[in-house]
C-alpha positions, -999 to 999 in steps of 0.1 A, spaced: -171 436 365 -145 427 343 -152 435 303 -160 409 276 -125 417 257 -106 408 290 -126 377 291 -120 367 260 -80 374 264 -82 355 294 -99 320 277 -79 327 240 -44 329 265 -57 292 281 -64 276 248 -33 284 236 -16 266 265 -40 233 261 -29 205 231 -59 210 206 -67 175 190 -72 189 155 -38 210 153 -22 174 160 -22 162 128 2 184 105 -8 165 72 20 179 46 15 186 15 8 158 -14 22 164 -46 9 145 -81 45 129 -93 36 116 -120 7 109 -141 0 69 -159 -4 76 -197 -32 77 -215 -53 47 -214 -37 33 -186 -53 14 -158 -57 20 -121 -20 18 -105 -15 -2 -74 19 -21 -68 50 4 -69 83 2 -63 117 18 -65 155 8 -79 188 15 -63 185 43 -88 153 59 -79 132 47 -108 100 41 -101 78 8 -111 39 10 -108 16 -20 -120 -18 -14 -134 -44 -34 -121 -73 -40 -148 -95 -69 -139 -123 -63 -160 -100 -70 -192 -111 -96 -216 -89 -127 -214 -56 -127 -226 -46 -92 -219 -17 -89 -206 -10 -66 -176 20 -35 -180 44 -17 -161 48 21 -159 81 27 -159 90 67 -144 125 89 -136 129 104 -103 116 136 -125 81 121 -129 87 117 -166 77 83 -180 108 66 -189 89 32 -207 53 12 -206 62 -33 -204 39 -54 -216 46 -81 -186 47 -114 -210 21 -142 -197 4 -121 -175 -29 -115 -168 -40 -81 -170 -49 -75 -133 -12 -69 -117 -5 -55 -82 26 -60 -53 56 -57 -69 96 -56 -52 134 -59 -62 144 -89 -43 168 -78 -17 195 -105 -26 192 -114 -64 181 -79 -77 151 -102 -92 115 -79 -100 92 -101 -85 55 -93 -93 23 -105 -81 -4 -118 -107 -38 -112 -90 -52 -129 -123 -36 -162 -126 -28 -166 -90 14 -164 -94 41 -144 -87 64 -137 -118 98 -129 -119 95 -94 -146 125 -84 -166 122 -43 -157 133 -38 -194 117 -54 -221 89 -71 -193 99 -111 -204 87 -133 -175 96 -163 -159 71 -181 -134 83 -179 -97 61 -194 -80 19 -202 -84 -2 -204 -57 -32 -230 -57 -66 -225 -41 -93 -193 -48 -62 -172 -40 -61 -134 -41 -21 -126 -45 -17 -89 -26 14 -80 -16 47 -98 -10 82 -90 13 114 -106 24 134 -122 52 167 -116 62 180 -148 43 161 -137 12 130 -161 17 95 -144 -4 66 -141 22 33 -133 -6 -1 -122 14 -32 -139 2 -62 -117 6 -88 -147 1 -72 -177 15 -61 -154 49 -27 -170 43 13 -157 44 27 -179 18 63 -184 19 88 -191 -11 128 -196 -9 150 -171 -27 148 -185 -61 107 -193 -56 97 -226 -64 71 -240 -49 56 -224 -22 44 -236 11 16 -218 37 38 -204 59 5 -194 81 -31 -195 80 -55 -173 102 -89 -161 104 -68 -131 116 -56 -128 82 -93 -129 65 -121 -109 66 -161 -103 52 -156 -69 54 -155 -42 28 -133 -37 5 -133 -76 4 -95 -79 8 -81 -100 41 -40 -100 45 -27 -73 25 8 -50 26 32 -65 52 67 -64 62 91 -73 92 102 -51 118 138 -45 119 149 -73 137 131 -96 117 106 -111 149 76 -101 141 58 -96 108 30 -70 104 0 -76 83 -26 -50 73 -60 -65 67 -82 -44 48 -117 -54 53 -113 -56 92 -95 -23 91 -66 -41 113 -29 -48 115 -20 -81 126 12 -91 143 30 -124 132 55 -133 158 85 -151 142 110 -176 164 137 -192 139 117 -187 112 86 -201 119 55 -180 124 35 -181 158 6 -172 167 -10 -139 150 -29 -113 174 -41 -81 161 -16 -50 170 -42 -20 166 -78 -15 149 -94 15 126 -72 18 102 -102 24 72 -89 2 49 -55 -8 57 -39 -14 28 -1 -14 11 24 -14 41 62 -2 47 82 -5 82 111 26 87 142 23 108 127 30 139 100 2 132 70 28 129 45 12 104 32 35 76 -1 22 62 -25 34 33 -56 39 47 -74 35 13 -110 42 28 -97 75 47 -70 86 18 -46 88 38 -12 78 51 -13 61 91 18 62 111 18 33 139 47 28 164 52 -8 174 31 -8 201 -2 -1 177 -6 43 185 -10 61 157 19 88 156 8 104 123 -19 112 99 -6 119 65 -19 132 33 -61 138 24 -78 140 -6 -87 170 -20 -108 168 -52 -105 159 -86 -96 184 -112 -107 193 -145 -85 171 -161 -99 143 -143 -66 136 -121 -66 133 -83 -54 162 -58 -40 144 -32 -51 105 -23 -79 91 -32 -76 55 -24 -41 52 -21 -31 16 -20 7 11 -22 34 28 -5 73 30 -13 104 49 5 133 66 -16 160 90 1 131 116 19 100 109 -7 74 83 -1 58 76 -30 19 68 -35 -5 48 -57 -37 59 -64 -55 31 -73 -90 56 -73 -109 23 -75 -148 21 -79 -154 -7 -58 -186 -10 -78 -170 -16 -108 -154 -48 -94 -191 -62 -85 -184 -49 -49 -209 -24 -27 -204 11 -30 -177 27 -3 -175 61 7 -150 70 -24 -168 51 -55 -184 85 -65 -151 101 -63 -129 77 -80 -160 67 -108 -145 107 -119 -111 96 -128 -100 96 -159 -61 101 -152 -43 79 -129 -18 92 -109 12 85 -87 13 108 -53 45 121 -31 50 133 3 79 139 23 89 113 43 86 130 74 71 122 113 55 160 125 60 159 165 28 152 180 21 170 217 21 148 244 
């Protein structure tokens, strides 16, 4: 009768030959780039310059009225470089993006239902486009002939502006692109796919990402690409036309390929420390690439705070007290097959 160590050799020898679900996921390590200064609200919208600076917006909508909202302004060494005051804003700020084409820093007003066009220096602003309607102004992206698309969370609309804004016109309108769900945002982060035919939309209170087919320009008709992504939120689209998405109710980063499978789980959450910062993500809700970095808000937002019901993270992000920006490297772990 063969002994309990040669059984045990035997079934440790045939694990190791099986894929093992939980080893699939090879997270990375997060690492707290920078922290918002003192004061400072909860960061959302972020983007990066053809230098590597950084630009994060706070987004503050219980201010009273007629605060403004700022920029956070940070070197590729995580050193804050300059806080804008972004002139006749409101104070609840969140996509932001260098226009491809005209260098222009477009940002979205949540507040006041416009998108401004931001001077990254002194924050003077210009109105670029405003948006009629109960609209909630999320996240925007660009064609290849420059055109803005903006993502209205309320109105499930893509609105669509031309390079130098103006007025803007619904470019398409879905229940797709709505939601009752929790957090109460619809259409959210999006961005095309390479060739510019399709247009992916994360929704965040249906936990989906929507795909826009686009023939000549025009949109067709939207079908959902994948489910379960807890709280899809900000959105970017690599080379290879994998989808990253913020799963701001998991606190992590999803990799999709284009045919909706995940490919990669990135990043977790891991506490709040003494100083009252985040380790890790803790409702991350904006994503941007630079060289191998991709670079993280955490918005850490207590949905209750906002009048909304408590989500799994409220506890967690009512402990904040230090806002912080995240990094990981921008890298695909091979997943067993």
């Amino acid at each position: 009768m063969p002994s309990y160590r040669r059984i045990f050799a035997v079934i440790l020898f045939l694990a190791l030959l099986s894929p093992v679900a939980a080893a699939a996921w090879q997270r990375g390590n997060v690492e707290n780039f920078a922290s918002l200064p003192p004061g400072s609200a909860n960061p959302e919208g972020i983007a990066v310059d053809a230098t590597g600076t950084v630009y994060v917006t706070e987004f503050n909508p219980t201010a009273p009225a007629g605060q403004p909202g700022r920029i956070d302004v940070f070197g590729q060494n995580g050193r804050l470089l300059r806080q804008i005051t972004v002139t006749g804003s409101s104070a609840a700020l969140l996509g932001l993006a260098f226009h491809p084409q005209t260098g222009a820093l477009l940002v979205l007003d949540f507040g006041a239902s416009k998108v401004l066009n931001v001077d990254p220096a002194n924050g003077n602003s210009t109105i670029f486009t405003t948006i009629s309607g109960t609209s909630g102004l999320n996240a925007l992206t660009f064609d290849a002939q420059g055109n803005v698309y903006i993502s209205d969370s309320f109105q499930g609309t893509i609105w669509k502006t031309g390079p130098g804004g103006g007025a803007a016109t619904a470019w398409v309108t879905s229940t797709l692109l709505g939601t009752t769900g929790v957090p109460g945002f619809g259409a959210n982060g999006l961005g095309f796919n390479n060739a510019f035919t399709s247009l992916y939309v994360a929704n965040t209170g249906n936990d989906t990402i929507v795909e826009i087919p686009v023939v000549a320009g025009a949109a067709g008709t939207p079908a959902v690409l994948t489910n379960s992504i807890n709280g899809a939120d900000g959105l970017i689209v690599d080379s290879d036309d994998n989808i990253w998405v913020c799963a701001n109710q998991a606190d992590e980063i999803v990799v999709i390929d284009k045919t909706g499978k995940v490919i990669a789980k990135l990043g977790d959450f891991d506490g709040v420390d003494r100083k009252g910062e985040v380790n890790g993500l803790l409702f991350p809700a904006s994503l941007v690439r630079f060289d191998k970095w991709i670079y993280v808000t955490n918005l850490a937002l207590d949905l209750r705070q906002i009048g909304a019901p408590q989500a799994v993270d409220s506890q967690w992000a009512a402990m904040v007290t230090s806002y912080t920006i995240a990094r990981l490297r921008a890298r695909i772990p091979n997943v067993k097959q």
